[in-house]
Wavefront OBJ file of the C-alpha trace (Angstrom):
o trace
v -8.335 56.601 -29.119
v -5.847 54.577 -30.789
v -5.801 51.106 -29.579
v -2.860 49.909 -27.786
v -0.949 46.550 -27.602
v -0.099 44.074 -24.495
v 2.419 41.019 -25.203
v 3.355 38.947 -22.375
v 6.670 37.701 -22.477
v 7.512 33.861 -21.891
v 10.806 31.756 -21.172
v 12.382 30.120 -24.511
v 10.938 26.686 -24.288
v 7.969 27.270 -21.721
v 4.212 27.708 -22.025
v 2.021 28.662 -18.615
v -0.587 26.462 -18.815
v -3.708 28.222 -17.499
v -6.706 26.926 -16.103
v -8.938 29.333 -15.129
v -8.778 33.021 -16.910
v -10.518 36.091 -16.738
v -9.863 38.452 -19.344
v -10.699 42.513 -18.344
v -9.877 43.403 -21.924
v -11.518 42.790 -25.461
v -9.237 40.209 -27.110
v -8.210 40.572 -30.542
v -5.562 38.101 -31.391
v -4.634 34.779 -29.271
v -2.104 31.810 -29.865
v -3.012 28.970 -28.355
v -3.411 24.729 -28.810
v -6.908 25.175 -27.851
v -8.351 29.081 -28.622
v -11.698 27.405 -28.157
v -11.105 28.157 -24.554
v -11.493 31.911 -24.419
v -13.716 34.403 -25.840
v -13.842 38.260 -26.258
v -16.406 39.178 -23.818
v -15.396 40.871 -20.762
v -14.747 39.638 -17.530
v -15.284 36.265 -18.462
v -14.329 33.219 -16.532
v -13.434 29.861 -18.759
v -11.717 26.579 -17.805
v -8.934 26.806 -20.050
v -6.744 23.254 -20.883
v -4.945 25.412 -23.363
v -0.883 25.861 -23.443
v -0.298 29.333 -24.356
v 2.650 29.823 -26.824
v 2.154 33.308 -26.966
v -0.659 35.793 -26.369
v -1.004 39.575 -27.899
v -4.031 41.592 -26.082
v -5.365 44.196 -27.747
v -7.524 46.718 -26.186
v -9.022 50.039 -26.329
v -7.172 52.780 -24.222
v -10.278 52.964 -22.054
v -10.392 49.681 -20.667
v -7.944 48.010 -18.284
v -6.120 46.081 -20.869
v -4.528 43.321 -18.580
v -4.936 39.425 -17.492
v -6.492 38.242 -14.698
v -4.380 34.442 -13.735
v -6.549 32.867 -10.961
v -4.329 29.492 -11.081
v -1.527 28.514 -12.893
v 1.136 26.488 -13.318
v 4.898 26.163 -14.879
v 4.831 23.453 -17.457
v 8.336 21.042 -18.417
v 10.719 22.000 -21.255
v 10.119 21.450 -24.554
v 12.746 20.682 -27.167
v 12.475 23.208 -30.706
v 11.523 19.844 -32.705
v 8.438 19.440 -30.121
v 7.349 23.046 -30.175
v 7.541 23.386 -34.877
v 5.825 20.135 -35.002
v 1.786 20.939 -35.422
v -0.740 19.733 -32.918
v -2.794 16.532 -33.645
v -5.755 15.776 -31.800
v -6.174 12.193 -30.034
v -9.131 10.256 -30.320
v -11.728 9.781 -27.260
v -9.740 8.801 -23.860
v -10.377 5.590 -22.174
v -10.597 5.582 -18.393
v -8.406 3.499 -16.555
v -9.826 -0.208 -16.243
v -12.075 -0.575 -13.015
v -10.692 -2.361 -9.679
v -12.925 -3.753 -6.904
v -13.051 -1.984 -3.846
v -14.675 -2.860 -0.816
v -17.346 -4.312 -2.733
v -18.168 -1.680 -5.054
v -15.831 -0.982 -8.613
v -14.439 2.429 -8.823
v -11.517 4.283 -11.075
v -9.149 5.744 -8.423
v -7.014 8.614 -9.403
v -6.553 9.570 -5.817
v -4.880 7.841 -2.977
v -8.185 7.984 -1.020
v -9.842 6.245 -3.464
v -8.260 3.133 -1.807
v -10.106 1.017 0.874
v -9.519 -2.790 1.966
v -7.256 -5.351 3.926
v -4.306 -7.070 2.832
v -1.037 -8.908 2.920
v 2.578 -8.372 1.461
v 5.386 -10.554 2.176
v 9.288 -9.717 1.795
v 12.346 -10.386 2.851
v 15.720 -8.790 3.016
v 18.577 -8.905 0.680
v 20.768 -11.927 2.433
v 17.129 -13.801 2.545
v 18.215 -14.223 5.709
v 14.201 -13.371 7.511
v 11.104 -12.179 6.315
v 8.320 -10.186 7.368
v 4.379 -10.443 6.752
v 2.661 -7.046 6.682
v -0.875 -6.878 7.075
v -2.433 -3.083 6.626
v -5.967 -2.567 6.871
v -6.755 0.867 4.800
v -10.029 3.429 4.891
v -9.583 6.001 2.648
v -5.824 5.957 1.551
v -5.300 5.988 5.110
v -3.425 3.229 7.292
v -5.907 2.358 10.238
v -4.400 -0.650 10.887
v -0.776 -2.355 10.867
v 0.158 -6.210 11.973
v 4.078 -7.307 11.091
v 4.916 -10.563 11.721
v 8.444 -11.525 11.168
v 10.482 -14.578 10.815
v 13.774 -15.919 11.051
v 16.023 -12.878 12.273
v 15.993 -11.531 15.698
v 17.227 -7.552 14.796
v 13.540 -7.642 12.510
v 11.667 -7.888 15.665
v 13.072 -5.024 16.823
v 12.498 -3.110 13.536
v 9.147 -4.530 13.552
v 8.027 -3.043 16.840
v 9.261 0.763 15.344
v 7.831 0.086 12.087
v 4.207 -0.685 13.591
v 4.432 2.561 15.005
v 5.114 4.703 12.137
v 2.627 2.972 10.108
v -0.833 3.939 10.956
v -2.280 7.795 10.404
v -0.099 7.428 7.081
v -1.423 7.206 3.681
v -0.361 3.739 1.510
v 1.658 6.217 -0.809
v 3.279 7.633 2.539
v 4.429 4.305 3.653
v 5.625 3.424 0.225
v 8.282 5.872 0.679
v 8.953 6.034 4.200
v 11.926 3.967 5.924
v 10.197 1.004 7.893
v 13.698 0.296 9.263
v 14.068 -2.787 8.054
v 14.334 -3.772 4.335
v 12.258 -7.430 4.589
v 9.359 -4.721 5.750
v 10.117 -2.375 3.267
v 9.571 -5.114 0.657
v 6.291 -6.252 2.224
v 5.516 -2.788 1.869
v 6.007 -2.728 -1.978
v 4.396 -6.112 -2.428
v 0.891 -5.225 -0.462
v 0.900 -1.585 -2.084
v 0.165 -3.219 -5.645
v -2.227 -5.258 -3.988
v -4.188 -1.991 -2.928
v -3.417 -0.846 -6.034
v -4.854 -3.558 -8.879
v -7.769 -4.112 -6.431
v -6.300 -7.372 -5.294
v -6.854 -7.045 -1.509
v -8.444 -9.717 0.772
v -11.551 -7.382 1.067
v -11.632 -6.540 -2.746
v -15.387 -8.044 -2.896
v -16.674 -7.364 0.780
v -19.448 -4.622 0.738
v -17.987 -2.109 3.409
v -14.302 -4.017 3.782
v -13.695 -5.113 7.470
v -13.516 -3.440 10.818
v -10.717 -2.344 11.974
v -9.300 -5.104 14.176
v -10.019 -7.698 11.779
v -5.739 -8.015 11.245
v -6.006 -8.658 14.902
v -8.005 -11.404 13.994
v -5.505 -13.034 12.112
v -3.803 -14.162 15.147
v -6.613 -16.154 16.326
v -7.713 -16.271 19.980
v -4.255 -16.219 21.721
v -2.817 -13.793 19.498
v 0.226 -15.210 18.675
v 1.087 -15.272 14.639
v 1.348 -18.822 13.233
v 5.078 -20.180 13.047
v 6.107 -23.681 11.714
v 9.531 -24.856 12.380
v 10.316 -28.089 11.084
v 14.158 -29.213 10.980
v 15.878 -32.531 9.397
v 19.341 -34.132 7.999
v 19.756 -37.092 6.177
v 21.755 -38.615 9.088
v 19.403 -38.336 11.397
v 15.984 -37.708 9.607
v 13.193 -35.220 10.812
v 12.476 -32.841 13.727
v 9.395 -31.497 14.125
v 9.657 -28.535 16.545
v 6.937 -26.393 16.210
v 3.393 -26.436 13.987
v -0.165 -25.020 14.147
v -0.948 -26.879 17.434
v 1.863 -25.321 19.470
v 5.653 -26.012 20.684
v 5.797 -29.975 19.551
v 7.268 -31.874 22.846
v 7.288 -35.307 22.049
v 7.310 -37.292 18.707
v 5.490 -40.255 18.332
v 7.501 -43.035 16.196
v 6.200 -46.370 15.175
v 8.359 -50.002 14.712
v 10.046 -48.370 11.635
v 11.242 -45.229 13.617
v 8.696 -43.794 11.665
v 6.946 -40.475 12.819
v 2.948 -40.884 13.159
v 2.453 -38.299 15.412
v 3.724 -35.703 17.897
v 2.428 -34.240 21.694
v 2.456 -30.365 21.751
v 1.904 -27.212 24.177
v -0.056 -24.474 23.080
v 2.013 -21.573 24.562
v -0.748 -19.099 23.458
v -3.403 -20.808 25.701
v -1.404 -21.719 28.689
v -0.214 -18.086 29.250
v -4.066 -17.260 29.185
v -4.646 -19.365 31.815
v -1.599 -18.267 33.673
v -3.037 -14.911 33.319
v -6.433 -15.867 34.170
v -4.900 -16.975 37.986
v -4.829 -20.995 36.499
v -1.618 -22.565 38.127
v 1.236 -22.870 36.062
v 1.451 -26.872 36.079
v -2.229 -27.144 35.710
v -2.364 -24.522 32.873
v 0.572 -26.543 30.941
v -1.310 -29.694 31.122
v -4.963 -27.887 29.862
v -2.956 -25.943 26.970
v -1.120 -29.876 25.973
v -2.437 -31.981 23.284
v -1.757 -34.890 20.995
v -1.992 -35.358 17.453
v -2.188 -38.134 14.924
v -1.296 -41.838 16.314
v 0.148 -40.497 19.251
v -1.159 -43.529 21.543
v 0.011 -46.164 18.979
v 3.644 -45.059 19.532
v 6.417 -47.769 20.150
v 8.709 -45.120 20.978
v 8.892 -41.198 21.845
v 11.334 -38.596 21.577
v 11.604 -35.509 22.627
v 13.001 -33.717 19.303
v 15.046 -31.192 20.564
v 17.126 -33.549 22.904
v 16.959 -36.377 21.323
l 1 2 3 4 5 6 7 8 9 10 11 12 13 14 15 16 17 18 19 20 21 22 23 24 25 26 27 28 29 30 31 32 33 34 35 36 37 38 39 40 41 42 43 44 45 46 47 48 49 50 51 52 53 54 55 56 57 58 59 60 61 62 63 64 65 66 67 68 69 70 71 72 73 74 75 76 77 78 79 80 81 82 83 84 85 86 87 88 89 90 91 92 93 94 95 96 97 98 99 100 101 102 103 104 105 106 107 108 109 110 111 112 113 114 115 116 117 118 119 120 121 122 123 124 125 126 127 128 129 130 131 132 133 134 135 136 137 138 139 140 141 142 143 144 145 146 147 148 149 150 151 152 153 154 155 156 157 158 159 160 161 162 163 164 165 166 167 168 169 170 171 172 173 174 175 176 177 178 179 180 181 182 183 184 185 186 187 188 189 190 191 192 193 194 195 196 197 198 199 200 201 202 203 204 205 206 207 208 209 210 211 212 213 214 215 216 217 218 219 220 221 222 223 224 225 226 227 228 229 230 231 232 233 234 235 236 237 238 239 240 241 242 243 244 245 246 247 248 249 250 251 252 253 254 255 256 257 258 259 260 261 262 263 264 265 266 267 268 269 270 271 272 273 274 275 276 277 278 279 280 281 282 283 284 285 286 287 288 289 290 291 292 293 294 295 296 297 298 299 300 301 302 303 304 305
């Protein structure tokens, strides 16, 4: 029986690029970058990496002279000058440089590859506030989100929606989805390419941290750590609020120097308010002095005064 002839046809400037075939035909003649790939027995299965710039089957009329695609995929253009110019093979690949992750050094390629805790900062494009984002990833996947903002009241707002969307979202998912507010957007660029270049707080900790450990940040009251310190050169320095808590009273010394400062931990008194502590007698628990305090010849109160 004479033997007859299959071409498939493909679009000017395309290859398929096959990865698994089975050919159901005896192959006599095939075009490819890589005809290692295939051979002429039948029914044969091969992981192919080969673009195919044209393929001829020919069989005998007694066989089922076709192709058998299991998976494959449309490839990007190629200009004529690519497709006349001959192959050259590259030497041996190089994976990509290991990152630490969780404790152990691995070569993601996948977004699940990604574990640990970390911290971006940004702010918006008046600088008028920032935000600090703290995400706390298993997997790829956002178990845990803390935003902390500063300095603009409409990013609290946007802060309270964005904590929302966060979690249940991979890192690449919250890369590109609106967090309402641009400051958070940026913090979400910054701590992605800490993920990312195996950077994160938890790069080196066998197992990472439990979720809850962003929590943690906040300390016992759970309140995020502000400082507000104000001054002019009129009037000199105000210190309003630092790590001990609202400052009520600054200390000043014979030179109307500052050497300390009386403060109320907001955090603690409301836990003792909510514990069933009076309000006066919670205020005074929750107060504190720091530095020379005693020593003062004078004190102010430096929002007043």
């Amino acid at each position: 029986m004479t033997p007859t002839e299959t071409k498939t046809g493909l679009p000017v400037g395309y290859g398929l690029y096959f990865r698994y075939i089975r050919m159901s035909s005896v192959v006599s003649m095939l075009t490819l970058s890589n005809p290692t790939c295939f051979s002429t027995q039948l029914n044969d299965t091969h992981d192919c990496n080969g673009l195919i710039s044209a393929l001829t089957v020919r069989c005998s009329g007694h066989f089922d002279c076709s192709l058998v695609v299991i998976e494959w995929e449309n490839i990007m253009q190629y200009s004529h000058e690519i497709q006349s110019m001959c192959p050259i093979q590259r030497g041996d690949l190089h994976a990509s440089a290991p990152i630490p992750v969780e404790g152990t050094m691995v070569n993601p390629k996948d977004v699940i590859a990604i574990s640990g805790l970390s911290h971006g900062v940004g702010a918006c494009a008046p600088q008028q506030g920032a935000a600090k984002l703290t995400l706390n990833v298993k997997n790829g996947i956002i178990e845990e989100a803390l935003i902390e903002t500063i300095g603009c009241s409409g990013m609290t707002q946007s802060a309270a929606m964005a904590a929302e969307i966060l979690t249940g979202k991979t890192i690449l998912e919250a890369l590109n989805t609106d967090l309402v507010c641009d400051a958070i957007n940026v913090a979400m660029r910054e701590i992605f390419l800490q993920f990312v270049y195996g950077r994160t707080q938890s790069a080196f900790s066998e197992g990472g941290l439990e979720i809850g450990a962003a929590l943690e940040d906040l300390g016992q009251t759970q309140r995020s750590q502000v400082g507000t310190s104000y001054a002019t050169l009129a009037k000199g320095v105000r210190y309003m609020e630092l790590a001990e808590g609202y400052v009520t009273q600054l200390a000043l010394d014979e030179n109307s120097e500052v050497i300390g400062y009386q403060y109320l931990n907001l955090g603690k008194m409301m836990k003792a308010i909510n514990q069933g502590i009076p309000a006066d007698e919670a205020a005074k628990s929750a107060s504190g002095t720091y530095g020379r305090f005693d020593e003062a010849v004078k004190t102010i109160n430096p929002r007043q005064q």
